[in-house]
C-alpha positions as CSV (number, residue, x, y, z in Angstrom):
1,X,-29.6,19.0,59.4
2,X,-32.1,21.4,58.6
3,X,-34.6,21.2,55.2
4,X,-32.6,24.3,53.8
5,X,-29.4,22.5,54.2
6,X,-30.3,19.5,52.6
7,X,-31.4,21.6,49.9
8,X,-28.2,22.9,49.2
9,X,-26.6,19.4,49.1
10,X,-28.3,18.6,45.0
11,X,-27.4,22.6,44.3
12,X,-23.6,22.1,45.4
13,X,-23.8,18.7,43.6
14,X,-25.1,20.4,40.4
15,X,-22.8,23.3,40.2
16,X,-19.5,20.5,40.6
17,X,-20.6,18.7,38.0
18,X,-21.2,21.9,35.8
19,X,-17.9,23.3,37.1
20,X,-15.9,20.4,36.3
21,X,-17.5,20.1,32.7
22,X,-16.9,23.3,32.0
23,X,-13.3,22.8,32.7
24,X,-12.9,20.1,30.8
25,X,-14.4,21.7,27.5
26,X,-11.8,24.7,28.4
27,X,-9.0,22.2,28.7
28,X,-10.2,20.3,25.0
29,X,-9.8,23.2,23.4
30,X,-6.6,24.3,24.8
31,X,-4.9,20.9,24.5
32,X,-6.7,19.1,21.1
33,X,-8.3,16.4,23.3
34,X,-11.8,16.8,21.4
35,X,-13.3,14.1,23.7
36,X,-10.2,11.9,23.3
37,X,-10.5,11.2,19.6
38,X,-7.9,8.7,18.4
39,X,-6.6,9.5,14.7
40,X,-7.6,6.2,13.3
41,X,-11.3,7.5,14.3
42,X,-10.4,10.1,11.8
43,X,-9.7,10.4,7.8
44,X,-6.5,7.9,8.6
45,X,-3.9,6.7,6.4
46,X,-1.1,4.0,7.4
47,X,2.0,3.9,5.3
48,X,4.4,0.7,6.0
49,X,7.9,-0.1,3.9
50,X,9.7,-3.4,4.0
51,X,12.6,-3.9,2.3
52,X,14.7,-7.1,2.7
53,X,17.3,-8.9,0.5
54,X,19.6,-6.4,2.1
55,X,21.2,-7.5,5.4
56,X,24.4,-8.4,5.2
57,X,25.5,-7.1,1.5
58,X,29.1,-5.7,1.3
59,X,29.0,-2.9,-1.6
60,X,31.1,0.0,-1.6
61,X,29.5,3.5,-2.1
62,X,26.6,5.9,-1.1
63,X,23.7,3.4,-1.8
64,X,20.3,4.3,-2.2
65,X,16.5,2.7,-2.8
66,X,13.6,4.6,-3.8
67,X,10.1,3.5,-3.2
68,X,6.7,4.9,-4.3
69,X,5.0,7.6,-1.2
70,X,1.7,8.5,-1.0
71,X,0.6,10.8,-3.1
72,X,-2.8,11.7,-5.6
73,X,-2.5,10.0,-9.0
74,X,-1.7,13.1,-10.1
75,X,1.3,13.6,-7.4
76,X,-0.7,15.5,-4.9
77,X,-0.1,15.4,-1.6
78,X,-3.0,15.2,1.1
79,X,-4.0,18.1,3.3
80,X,-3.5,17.4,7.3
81,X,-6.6,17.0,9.3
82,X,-7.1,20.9,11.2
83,X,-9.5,21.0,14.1
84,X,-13.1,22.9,13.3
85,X,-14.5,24.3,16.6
86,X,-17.8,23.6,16.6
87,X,-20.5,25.9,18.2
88,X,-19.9,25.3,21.7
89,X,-16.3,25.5,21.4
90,X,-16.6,28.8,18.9
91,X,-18.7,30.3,21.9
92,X,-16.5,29.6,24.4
93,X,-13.4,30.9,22.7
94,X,-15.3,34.1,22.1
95,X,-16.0,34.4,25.9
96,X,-12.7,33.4,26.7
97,X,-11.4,36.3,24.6
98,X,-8.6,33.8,23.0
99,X,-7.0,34.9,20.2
100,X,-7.0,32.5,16.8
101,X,-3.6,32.3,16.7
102,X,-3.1,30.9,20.1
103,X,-5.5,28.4,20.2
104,X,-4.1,24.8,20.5
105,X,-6.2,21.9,18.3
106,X,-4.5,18.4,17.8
107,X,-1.8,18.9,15.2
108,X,-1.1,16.3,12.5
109,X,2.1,16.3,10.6
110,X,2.2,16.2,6.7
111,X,4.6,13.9,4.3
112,X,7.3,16.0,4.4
113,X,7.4,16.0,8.8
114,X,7.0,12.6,9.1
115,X,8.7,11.2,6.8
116,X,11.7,13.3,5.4
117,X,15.6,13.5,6.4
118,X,14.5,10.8,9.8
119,X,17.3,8.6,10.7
120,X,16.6,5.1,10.9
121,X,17.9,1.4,12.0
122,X,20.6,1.0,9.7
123,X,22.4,4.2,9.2
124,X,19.7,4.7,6.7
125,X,18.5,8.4,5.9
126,X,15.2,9.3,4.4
127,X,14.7,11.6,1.7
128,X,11.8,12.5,-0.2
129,X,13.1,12.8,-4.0
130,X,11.6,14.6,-7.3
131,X,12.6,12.2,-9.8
132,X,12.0,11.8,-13.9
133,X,9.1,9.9,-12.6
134,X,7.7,12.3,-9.8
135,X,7.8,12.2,-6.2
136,X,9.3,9.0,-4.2
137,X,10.7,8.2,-0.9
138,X,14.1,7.7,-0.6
139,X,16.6,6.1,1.9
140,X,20.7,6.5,1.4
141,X,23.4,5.3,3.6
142,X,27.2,5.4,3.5
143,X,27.8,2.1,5.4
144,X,29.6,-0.9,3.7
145,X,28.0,-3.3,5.2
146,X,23.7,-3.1,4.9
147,X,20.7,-3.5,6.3
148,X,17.4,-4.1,5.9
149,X,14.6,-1.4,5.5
150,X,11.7,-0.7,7.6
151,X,9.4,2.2,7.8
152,X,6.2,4.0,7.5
153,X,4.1,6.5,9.1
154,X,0.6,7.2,10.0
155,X,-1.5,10.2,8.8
156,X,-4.6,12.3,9.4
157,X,-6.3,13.8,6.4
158,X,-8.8,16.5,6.0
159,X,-10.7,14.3,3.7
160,X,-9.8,11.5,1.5
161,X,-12.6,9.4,-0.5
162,X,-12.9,5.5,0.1
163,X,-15.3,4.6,-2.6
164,X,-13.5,6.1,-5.4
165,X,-9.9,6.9,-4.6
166,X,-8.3,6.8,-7.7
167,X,-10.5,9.4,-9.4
168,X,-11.1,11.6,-6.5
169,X,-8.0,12.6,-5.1
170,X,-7.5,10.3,-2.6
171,X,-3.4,8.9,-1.5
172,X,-2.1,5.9,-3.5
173,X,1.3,4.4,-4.4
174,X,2.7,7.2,-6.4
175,X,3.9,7.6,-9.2
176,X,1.0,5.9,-10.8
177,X,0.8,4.6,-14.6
178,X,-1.2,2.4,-16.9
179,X,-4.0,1.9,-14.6
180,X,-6.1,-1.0,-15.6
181,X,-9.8,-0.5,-16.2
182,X,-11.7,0.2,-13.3
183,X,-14.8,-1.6,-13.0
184,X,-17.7,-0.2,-10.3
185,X,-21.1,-1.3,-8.8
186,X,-23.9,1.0,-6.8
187,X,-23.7,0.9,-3.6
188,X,-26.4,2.7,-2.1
189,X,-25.6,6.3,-2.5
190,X,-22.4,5.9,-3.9
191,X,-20.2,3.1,-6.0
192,X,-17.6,0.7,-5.3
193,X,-15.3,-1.1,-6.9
194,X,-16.5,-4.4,-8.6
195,X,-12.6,-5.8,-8.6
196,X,-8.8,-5.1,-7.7
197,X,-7.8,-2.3,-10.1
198,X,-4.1,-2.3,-11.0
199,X,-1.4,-0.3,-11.8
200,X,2.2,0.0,-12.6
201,X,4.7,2.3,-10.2
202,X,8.3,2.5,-9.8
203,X,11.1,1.4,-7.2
204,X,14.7,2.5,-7.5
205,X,18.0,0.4,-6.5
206,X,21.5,2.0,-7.1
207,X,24.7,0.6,-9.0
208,X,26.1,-0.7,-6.1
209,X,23.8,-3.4,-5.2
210,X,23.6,-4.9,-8.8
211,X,24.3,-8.9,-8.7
212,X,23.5,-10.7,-5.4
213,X,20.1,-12.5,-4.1
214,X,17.0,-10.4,-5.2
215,X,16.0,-8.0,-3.3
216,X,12.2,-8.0,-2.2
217,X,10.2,-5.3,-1.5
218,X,6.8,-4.5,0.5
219,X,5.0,-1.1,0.2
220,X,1.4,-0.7,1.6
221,X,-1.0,1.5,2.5
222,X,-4.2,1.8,3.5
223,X,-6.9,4.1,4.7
224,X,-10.0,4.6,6.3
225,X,-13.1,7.0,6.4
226,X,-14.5,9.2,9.6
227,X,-17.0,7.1,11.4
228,X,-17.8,9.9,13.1
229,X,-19.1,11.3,9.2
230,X,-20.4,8.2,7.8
231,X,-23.1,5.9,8.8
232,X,-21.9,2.5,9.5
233,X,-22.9,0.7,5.8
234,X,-20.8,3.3,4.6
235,X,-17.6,3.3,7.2
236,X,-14.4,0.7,5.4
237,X,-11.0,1.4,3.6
238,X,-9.3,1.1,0.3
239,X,-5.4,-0.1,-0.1
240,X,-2.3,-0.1,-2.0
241,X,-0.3,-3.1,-2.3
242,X,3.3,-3.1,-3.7
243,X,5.4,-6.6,-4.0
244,X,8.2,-7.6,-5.9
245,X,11.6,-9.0,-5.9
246,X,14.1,-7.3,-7.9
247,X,17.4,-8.2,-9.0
248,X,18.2,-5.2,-10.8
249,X,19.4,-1.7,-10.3
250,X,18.3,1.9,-11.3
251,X,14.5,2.4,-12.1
252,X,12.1,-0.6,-11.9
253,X,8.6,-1.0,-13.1
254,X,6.7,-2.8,-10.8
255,X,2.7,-3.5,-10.5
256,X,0.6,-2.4,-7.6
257,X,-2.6,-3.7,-6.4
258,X,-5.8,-2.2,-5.0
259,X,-8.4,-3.1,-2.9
260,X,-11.3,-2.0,-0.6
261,X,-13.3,-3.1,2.0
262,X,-16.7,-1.3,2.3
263,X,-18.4,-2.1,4.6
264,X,-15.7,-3.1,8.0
265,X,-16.2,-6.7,7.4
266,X,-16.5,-7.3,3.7
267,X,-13.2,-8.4,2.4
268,X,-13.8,-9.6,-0.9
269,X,-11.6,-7.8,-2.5
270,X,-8.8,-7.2,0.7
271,X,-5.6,-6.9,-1.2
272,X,-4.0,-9.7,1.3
273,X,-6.3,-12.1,0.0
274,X,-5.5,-11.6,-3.7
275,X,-3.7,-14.1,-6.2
276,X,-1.5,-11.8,-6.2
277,X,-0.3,-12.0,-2.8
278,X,-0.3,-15.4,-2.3
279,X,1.5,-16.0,-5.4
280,X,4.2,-13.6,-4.1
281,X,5.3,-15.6,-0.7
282,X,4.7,-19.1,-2.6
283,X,6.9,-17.8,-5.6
284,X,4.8,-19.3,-8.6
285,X,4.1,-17.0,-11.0
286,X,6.3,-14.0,-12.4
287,X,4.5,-10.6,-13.0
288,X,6.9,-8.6,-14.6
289,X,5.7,-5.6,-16.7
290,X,8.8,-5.2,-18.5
291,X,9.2,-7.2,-22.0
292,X,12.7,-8.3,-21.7
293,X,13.8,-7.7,-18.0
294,X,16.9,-8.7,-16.7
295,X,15.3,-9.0,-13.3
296,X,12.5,-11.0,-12.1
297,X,9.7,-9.7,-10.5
298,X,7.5,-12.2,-8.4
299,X,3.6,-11.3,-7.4
């Protein structure tokens, strides 16, 4: 093989490995892949729903339960994560000539596509309900014999703080009343909370299902920062922590917990490890809100 040839070998090489990069960038942008981000690497919420108590009551009737969705203290929904180009990919949509309207970024849904009118195990029906009290999610079913409830979803936010959610827009267990005072600490550039703030919300239960074995409910959520933003003191999550059991109908104050954990790793005020979880599954203490309630809420 002659010098010239071999020469061409690292040139042939060079321009592959171009080539195929170049291809890939063009297929990133016109799929969303982004270098294979996963959504929990972005602003990322998780939303789970429990409700048990249920399987196997006979009632008669459309019945329906109402839990708290997440939502702003103030009601506000969040805004779904859209994909910024950033220069490279703005300069090669410019020489590809593709107009904005037909470029494809990763698509996240909002509340209202993930979690509205979905049928789910059960025969139950979601619904997402402006009530006396403000937004909720709702499930109904017709059948005479029930089940229990489970469901959530999973978001991606444009933004959402973690160090001060509840003063800065950021999803919780709405509606949201009578917070308790929130105590915070520095934390290098920022604060923190110093304890478990808490705060009363609201869960529904129709006519049908009053009398019977309590019916016990689990709402959480929690939600983490970009790491790809945020240096690695600052990376963690905040959550929202609903329990009760309710042996009641129509609408029920109930008490929500918060916690955070900033930095990964520092769980000091985790929700799960709270009084007021473990009191819930060991059933000592009562934490009912209301003065004279003719249910019994355990948390």
């Amino acid at each position: 093989m002659t010098r010239k040839n071999l020469l061409l070998i690292p040139i042939f090489f060079t321009l592959l490995v171009t080539s195929v990069l170049f291809f890939y960038v063009v297929y990133a942008i016109n799929t969303g892949t982004y270098l294979n981000r996963e959504p929990v690497e972005r602003y990322y919420f998780e939303y789970d729903i429990k409700v048990t108590g249920l399987s196997g009551k006979e009632v008669g009737g459309t019945t329906v339960i109402m839990v708290p969705i997440p939502a702003s203290k103030e009601g506000k929904f969040f805004t779904p994560f859209t994909q910024k180009p950033d220069f490279i990919q703005r300069f090669l949509l410019k020489i590809m000539h593709k107009p904005e309207q037909d470029r494809i970024g990763p698509y996240f849904e909002n509340i209202s596509e993930t979690l509205d009118n979905k049928e789910i195990m059960g025969n139950w029906v979601t619904f997402i309900a402006e009530t006396d009290k403000g937004h909720m999610l709702g499930f109904r079913t017709n059948e005479t014999r029930l089940e229990d409830i489970s469901y959530g979803g999973c978001f991606v936010a444009d933004y959402f703080d973690i160090f001060d959610p509840i003063n800065n827009g950021s999803p919780m267990l709405f509606p949201v009343e009578n917070m308790s005072d929130v105590y915070s600490t520095p934390y290098g550039d920022y604060t923190k909370y110093a304890s478990n703030p808490k705060y009363n919300t609201y869960i529904y239960l129709s006519d049908n299902l009053k009398g019977g074995e309590n019916v016990s409910f689990f709402v959480y959520l929690t939600a983490n920062n970009d790491p790809y933003e945020w240096p690695e003191k600052y990376r963690g999550r905040y959550n929202n922590l609903l329990l009760a059991k309710v042996n009641d109908t129509g609408y029920v104050k109930v008490r929500t917990i918060m916690g955070q954990e900033i930095p990964w790793g520092n769980d000091s005020l985790e929700v799960m490890s709270t009084q007021y979880f473990s009191d819930f599954y060991a059933d000592e203490t009562s934490d009912n809100v209301n003065v004279t309630p003719s249910y019994t809420v355990v948390a």
